[in-house]
N, C-alpha and C positions, 0 to 999 in steps of 0.2 A: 523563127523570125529573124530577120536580118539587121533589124534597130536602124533602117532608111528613115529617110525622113519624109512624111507627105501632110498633106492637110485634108481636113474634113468640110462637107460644106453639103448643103442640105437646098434640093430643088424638088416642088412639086410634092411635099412628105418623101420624098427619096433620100437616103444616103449617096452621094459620091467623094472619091477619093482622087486626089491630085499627088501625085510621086512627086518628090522638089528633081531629081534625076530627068522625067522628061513633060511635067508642066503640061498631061492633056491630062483630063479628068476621065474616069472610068466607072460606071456603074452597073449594078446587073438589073437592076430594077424593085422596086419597091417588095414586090414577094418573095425576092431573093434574099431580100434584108431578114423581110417577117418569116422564113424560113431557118435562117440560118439562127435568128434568135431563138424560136421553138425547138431546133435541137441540141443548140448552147443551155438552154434553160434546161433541159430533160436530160443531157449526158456531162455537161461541164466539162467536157472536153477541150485543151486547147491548144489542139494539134489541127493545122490548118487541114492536112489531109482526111480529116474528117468529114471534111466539108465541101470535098471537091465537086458532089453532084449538086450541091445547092449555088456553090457561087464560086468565081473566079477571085471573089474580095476575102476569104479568108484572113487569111494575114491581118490585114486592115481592121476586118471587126475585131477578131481575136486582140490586136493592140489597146483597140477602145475600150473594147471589155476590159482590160489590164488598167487602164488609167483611171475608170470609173469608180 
């Protein structure tokens, strides 16, 4: 992780994520979330390349996990 700065922000039960770098929001979509959390819960993993075939937001969750 690069310690960027973005924000968090929740539409429709979705997670998405805004980079303060370029100000458009990105989401993969709600079962991308509830994926990426079932194999965060089952491997504890927090290496974003773990996660490449579930979601492009890696990072992003991996940070929140970290803060929680």
């Amino acid at each position: 992780m690069t310690g960027k700065e973005f924000t968090v922000g929740v539409y429709l039960d979705c997670p998405f994520f805004t980079p303060a770098s370029t100000g458009r929001g990105r989401s993969d979509g709600r079962k991308a979330a509830e994926l990426f959390l079932e194999r965060y819960n089952r491997s504890g993993s927090s290496r974003p390349v773990d996660y490449t075939d579930v979601t492009r937001n890696a990072s992003y969750f991996l940070a929140l996990v970290q803060k929680a």
